[in-house]
Structure formats: structure tokens, C-alpha cells
N, C-alpha and C positions, 0 to 999 in steps of 0.2 A: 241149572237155572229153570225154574218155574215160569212158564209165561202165557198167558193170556190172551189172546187177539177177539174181538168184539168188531166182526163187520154185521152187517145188517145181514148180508145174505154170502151162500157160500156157491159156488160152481165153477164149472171151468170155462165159460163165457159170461164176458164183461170184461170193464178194467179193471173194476175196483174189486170183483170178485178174484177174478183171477190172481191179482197184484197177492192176496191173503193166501189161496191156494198154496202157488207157488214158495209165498215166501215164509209159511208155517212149515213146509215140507223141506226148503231148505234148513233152516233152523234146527229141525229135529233129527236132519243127517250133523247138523254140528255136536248131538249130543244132549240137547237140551230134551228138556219134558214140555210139551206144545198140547195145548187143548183150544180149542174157537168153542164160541159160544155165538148162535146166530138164530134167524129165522127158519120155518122149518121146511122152506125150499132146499136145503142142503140135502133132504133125502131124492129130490132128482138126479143124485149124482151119488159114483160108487168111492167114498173117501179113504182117502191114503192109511193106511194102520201105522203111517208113520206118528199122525195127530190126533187127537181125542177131539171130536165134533160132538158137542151136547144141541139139539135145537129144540126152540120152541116155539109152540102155537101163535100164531098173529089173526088179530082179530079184521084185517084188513091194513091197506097202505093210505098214507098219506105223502103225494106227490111222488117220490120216489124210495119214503123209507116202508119198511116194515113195522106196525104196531105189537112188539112183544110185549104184552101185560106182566106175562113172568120173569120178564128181564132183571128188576130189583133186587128181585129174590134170589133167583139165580146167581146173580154176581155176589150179594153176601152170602153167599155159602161157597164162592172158591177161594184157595189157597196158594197164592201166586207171588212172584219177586218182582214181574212191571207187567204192567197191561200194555196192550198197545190197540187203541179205536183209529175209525178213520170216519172223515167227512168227505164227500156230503152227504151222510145221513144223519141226522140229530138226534131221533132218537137214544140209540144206542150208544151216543158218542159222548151224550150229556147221562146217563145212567151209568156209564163206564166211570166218568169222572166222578160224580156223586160216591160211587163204590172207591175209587180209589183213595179221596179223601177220606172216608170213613175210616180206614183200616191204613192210613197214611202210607200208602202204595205209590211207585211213580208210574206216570200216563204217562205213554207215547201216541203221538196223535200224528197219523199222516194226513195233510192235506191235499188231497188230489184236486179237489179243485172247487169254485165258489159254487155257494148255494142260491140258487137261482128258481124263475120259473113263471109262470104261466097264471095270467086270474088267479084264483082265490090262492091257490098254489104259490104264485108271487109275491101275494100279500103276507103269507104265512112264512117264505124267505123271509123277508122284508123286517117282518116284526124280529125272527129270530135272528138274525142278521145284527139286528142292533141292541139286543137284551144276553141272551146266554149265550150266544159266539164268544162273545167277549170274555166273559168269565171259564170259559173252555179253553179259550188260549191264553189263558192269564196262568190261570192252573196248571197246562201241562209242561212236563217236565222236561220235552222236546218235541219239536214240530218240525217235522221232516217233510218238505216237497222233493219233485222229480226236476223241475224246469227253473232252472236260475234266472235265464232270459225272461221269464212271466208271473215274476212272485208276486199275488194276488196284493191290490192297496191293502187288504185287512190285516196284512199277516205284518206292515210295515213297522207299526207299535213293540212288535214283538222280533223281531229282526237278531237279538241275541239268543234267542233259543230255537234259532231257527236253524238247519241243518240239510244240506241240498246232497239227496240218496236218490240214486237212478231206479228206474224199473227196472227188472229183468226177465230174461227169458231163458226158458227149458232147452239149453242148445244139444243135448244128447237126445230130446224128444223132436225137436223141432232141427231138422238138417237136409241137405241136397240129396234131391235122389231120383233114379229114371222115373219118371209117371207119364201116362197117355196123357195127349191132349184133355184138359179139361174149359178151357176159354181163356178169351186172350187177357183179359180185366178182372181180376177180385178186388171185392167188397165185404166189410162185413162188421155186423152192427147188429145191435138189438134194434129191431124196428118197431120203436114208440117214440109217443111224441117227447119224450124228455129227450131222446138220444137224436133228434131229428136236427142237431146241430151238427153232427157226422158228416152233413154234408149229401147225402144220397140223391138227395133233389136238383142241387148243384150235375154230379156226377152223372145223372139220365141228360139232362140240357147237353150236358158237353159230350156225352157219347152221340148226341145226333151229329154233333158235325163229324169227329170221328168218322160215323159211318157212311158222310160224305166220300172220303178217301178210300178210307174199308169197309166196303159194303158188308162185308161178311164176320166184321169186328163181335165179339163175344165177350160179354160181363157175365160174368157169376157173381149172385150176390148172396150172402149168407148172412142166415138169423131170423128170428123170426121175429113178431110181437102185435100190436094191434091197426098197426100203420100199415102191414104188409100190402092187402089188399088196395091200398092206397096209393102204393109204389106201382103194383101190379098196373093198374089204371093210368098212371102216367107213363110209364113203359108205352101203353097201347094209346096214350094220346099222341106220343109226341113219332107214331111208327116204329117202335122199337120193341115191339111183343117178339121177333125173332132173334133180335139181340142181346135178349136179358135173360139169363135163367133164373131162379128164384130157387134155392137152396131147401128154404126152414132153417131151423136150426142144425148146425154140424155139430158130430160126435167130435173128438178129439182126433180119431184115428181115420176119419173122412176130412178133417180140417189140414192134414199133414199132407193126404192125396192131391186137394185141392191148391194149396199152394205151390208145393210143387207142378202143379199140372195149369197153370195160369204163366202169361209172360211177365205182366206185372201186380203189382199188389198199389190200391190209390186207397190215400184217405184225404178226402177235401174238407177237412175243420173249417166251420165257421166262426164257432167262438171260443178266445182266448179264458173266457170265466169259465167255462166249460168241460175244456177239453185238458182232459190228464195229459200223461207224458205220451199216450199212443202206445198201447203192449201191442196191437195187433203189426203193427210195420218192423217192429221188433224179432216178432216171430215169421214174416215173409224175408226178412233179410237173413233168417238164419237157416233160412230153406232156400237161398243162394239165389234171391229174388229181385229186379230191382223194387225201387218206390215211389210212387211220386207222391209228397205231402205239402199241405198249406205251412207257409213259417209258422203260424202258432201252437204246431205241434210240438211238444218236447223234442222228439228225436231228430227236428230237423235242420238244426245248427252240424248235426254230425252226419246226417244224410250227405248236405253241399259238401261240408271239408273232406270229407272221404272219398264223395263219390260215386255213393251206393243207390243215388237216385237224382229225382231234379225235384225241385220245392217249387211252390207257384203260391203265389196270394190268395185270401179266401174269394168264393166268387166271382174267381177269374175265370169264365167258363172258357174264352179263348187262351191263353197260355193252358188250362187244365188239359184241354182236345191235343194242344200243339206237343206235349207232352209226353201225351200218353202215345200219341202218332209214332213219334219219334223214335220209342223204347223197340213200339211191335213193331216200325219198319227196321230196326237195325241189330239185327242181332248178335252180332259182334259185342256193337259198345252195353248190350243189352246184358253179356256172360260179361266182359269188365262190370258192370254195375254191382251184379250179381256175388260178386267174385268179392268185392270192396264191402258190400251188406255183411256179409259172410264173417271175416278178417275184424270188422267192425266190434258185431256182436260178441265175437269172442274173448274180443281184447277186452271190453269193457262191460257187457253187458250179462252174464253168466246170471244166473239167482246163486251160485256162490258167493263172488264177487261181490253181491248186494249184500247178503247174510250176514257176512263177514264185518261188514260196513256198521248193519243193525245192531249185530252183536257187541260191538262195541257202543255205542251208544247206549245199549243197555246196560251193560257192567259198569258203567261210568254215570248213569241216573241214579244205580240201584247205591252205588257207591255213596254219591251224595246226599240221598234219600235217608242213609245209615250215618253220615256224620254227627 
């Protein structure tokens, strides 16, 4: 099988980056022939020789997509069985579908999650929101989100070709292992303002009272972006320049250290339009970590029934402190959490397991795309 993937950008941080990484490289252990077609940030990173990466020049972003001029072109000159784009980035998601109608191709579109935003940025949601969404999900031949419990109102029109496929995570790269103390709390996010629904802001407020109880309480926080500096400063308003360390961005094989070497791993989402399924808590639980996340994270209907952590509401900065309190004073129930995260990921969450899932989906589009 020939196949396609069109995200806007490629690397191994992000959700939406990652989600394509991974699940290109799964694919291509099933045997398939895998090529991504992206912006030309993919060369900050060393790509798998499993996938064929072509990228191209962008003349600048708009809100959070890449502007590839050469995209159109690009896409009519490849030779593929289904393509699969993802939102939220339009760009690319809407030149994907243009190409696959041309050459009467099936689109696979995953929906990680609504497109949103900020002044003129929201206005330009806003407009496309209500003009080419529309005919993008009308077109494709399936739309696959992560979260059952949070399928966006837009997607409700289209509920028959809708198909609910988990994230998943690299569990032979991502696993339990001795590491030195690295801090008691990780974090970790692209620091801009699009990703500033993460929660980070939430997460300093509640580490002060935290370190009411633990004075000597330690975050680590990873990623970098244009907010950094921004974080840095509230850290040192609210007293807490000794309690935060600030990362930058982590390689892969410093992000394996870190988790392992933290007691828990937090993600405090604030919004459900927003927020994918959560890869990062994904990858802390399979480094045998617990978690604690907002409910409107994907993974955290199976965090409660398992075990693998405690969920708190967005904003809750009291239950977020009480929490995270909890985990670093007890660490007993801290190696059960840990233990449950673990067992969890395995059972269900592999990018096998996912692969497996897509794969089918696609011999079953391509099918009726040939009838």
C-alpha cells in the first residue's frame, strides 16, 4: 500500500507531530511504502529511513499552520492508494483534499482537535470554521479522532464516518528504568502562546502551595518557544525561581532520562477544543510514572479506571497541589500508580496496536474508493 501523510510540520515534539512520526514509522514496519510530505522544519530532526520525508519552503505561519506555496504541486506529482492529513492545520489539510479529489484518491483526515484562536488569528478560525471545514469533512473518506468522551460539535453532521483510534506510544523506546533524581514534577509543552491552554500557568499557582508543604518541591519543565521567558518571570513572581527548572527543548534520549527521573508527570488542560488525546502522559506512563490530568484530557477516563493517576478539573489549582502532594508524599501508592500506567499502555496503547487499527481503515476506504 502506497500512502501519504500531509501534516504541516514533522518532529518528535508536539502532539500532532509526533502522533505522524510515530505512526508513519509504525506503518512502514507493517510493510507498507510511507512517504510525509511537510514543511521544511522536518530537517531539525534525523528521520527514520523507514519513511520517505520530502519538505518544503514556507514563506511564513499563519496562527499555527505553515505556509507551503509548493504544496499543490507537490501533491499532484505523487502516486499514492489514500492520503491521510490532519487538522488543525488548514492549510495543508485543505491542498490534501483538493489533490485527492483530483486524482479521485480516498482522504483520511484525523481530527485532533478544533481550530481556534486568538484576534485576527480567531477571526480567520472563525471564517474557516464555517466555509471549507465543512467541505473537508464532507469529502473525507474517514475522520478518525482519539477521545470519544469530547467529539468536537462540528464533527456531529458527520458522525457516520466518524471512527474513534487512540494515540499511541513508542513502549520499547519509552520504559521503566534506574535514573538519578531529576525533580519531583514534569512538564512539558511547546511554550507558545497557542499551546498556553497546556495549562503551565495553572501548574506554577499550584506549585506555590505545593511548596507550602515541600519546600524543597522540584518541577522540571520542558520545551521551549516564545513564552518561555514569560514562564521564567512568573516562576520568579510567584517565589518559585528555585523550584522550576526550565529545560528548552529535550532531545528524545534526554526526554527518556527525564521522565524516568521525575516522581510524577502533570498535564493541567484547560480546554476541551483544544486539547488532543494527551501523547505526553502516554509516554510518562510507560516509563512506569504516575499522572495527574485535567478530565478533558483523552487519556483520562483510563488514567481513574486503572489507576495510573488522579484527574482533577481544569483550574482547580487546590485539588491540582492536593494531588500532586499526595503522589510525592507516598510512595508506595506512587510505584502502584506507576505500575497500573505501565500495564495500561501496553494493553492498549502500543503504535502497533494503533497501526493495526489505521490499516485497516485504510484497505477498507481504498476498497470502496475501487467499487
Amino acid at each position: 500500500m502506497k500512502i501519504l501523510h500531509t501534516p504541516v510540520r514533522l518532529y518528535a515534539t508536539g502532539g500532532v507531530e509526533n502522533y505522524v512520526l510515530n505512526l508513519t514509522r509504525s506503518l512502514a514496519d507493517l510493510g507498507h511504502e510511507v512517504k510525509v510530505i511537510c514543511s521544511e522544519s522536518a530537517r531539525d530532526m534525523d528521520c527514520d529511513a523507514r519513511i520517505s520525508v520530502r519538505t518544503l519552503g514556507s514563506i511564513g505561519r499563519i496562527a499555527n499552520t505553515n505556509i507551503t506555496l509548493g504544496l499543490p504541486l507537490a501533491l499532484s506529482r505523487e502516486n499514492f492508494d489514500v492520503m491521510h492529513t490532519h487538522l488543525p492545520t488548514p492549510w495543508s489539510a485543505d491542498w490534501s483534499l483538493l489533490a485527492c479529489l483530483a486524482k479521485k484518491k480516498p482522504l483520511i483526515l484525523t481530527y485532533h482537535n478544533d481550530i481556534v484562536g486568538e484576534g485576527m488569528a480567531g477571526h480567520l478560525a472563525r471564517l474557516y470554521n464555517a466555509s471549507a471545514l465543512n467541505l473537508l469533512l464532507k469529502r473525507s473518506a474517514r475522520i478518525l479522532v482519539a477521545r470519544p468522551r469530547h467529539v468536537s460539535d462540528r464533527l456531529e453532521p458527520f458522525m457516520d464516518k466518524v471512527e474513534f483510534v487512540p494515540v499511541g506510544v513508542d513502549t520499547q523506546f519509552f520504559y521503566p528504568l534506574q535514573q538519578q533524581y531529576e525533580g519531583d514534577i514534569f512538564f512539558l509543552s511547546v511554550l507558545d502562546a497557542f499551546h498556553s491552554y497546556k495549562g503551565l500557568d495553572v501548574l506554577l499557582q499550584s506549585l506555590k502551595a505545593v511548596k507550602e508543604q515541600i519546600p524543597d518541591v522540584k518541577l522540571v519543565v520542558g520545551g521551549g518557544g516564545e513564552l518561555l521567558d514569560h514562564y521564567r518571570q512568573s516562576a520568579r513572581d510567584l517565589g518559585l525561581e528555585r523550584n522550576v527548572r526550565f529545560e528548552g527543548r529535550i532531545s528524545q534520549e534526554r526526554l527518556l532520562q527525564i521522565y524516568n527521573g521525575c516522581k510524577l508527570f502533570v498535564l493541567p488542560s484547560l480546554s476541551a477544543q483544544q486539547e488532543g488525546f494527551g501523547i505526553v502522559p502516554l509516554e510518562a506512563m510507560a516509563c512506569g510514572r504516575p499522572v495527574v490530568v485535567t478530565d478533558i484530557v483523552g487519556v483520562a477516563e483510563d488514567v481513574a479506571k486503572s489507576g495510573a493517576g488522579i484527574v482533577v478539573r481544569p483550574e482547580d489549582h487546590d485539588s491540582l497541589a492536593r494531588a500532586m502532594v499526595s503522589i510525592i508524599a507516598d510512595e508506595r501508592s506512587a510505584a502502584r500508580m506507576g505500575r497500573a500506567g505501565r500495564d495500561l499502555v501496553m494493553e492498549k496503547y502500543s503504535w502497533k496496536t494503533v497501526a493495526l487499527q489505521v490499516e485497516r481503515i485504510y484497505r477498507e476506504v481504498i476498497k470502496n474508493a475501487q467499487d
